[in-house]
N, C-alpha and C positions, 0 to 999 in steps of 0.2 A: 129757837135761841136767836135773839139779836146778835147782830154784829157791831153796834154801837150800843153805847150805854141808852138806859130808858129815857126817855126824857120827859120830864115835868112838865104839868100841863099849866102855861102862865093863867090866871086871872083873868085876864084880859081877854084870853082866848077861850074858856070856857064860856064868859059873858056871852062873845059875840054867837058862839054856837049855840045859844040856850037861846039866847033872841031871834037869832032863824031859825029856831026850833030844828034843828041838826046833831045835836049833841050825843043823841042814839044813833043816829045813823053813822057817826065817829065812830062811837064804842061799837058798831057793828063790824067796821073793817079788821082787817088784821091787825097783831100789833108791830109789825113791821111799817105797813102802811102809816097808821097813828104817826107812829115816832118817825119818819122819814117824815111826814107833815110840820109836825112841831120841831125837828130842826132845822128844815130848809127855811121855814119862819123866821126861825131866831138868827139862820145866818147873814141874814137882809142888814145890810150897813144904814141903809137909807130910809127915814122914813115912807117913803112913798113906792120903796120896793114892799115892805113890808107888807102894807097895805093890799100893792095889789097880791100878793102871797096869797094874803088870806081871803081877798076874794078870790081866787081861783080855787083854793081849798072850800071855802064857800057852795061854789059855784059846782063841782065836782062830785062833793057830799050831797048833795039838791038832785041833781043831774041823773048818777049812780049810774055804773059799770064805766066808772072812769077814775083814772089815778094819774096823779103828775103828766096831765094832757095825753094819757094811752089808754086804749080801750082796756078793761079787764073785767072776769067775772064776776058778776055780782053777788056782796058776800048773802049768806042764809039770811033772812030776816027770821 
């Protein structure tokens, strides 16, 4: 069970994970994980926080056995 609502996954953000070919490897994490992605994202004021958000979630997803810059077990593939 979440403790915040689910959150929607923008457009924009599914593009860029489907263009680094990451989009599976999203859907493989938790859905805690997910949604804690997608709203630390959306809570970016500025564009260029934004940004770098989502390279980090980028970068993270790529990487694997990391979440919001902490090491963690890597989900089942």
């Amino acid at each position: 069970m979440l403790k915040r609502p689910r959150a929607v996954m923008p457009a924009g953000i599914r593009r860029e994970l489907e263009a680094a070919g990451l989009l599976q490897a999203f859907r493989l994490r938790p859905p805690y994980q997910r949604n804690d992605y997608l709203h630390w994202i959306a809570r970016a004021v500025r564009p260029g926080t934004r940004r770098k958000r989502i390279e980090q979630m980028l970068a993270e997803l790529k990487a694997g056995g990391v979440y919001m810059g902490m090491l963690h077990r890597p989900s089942e593939r």
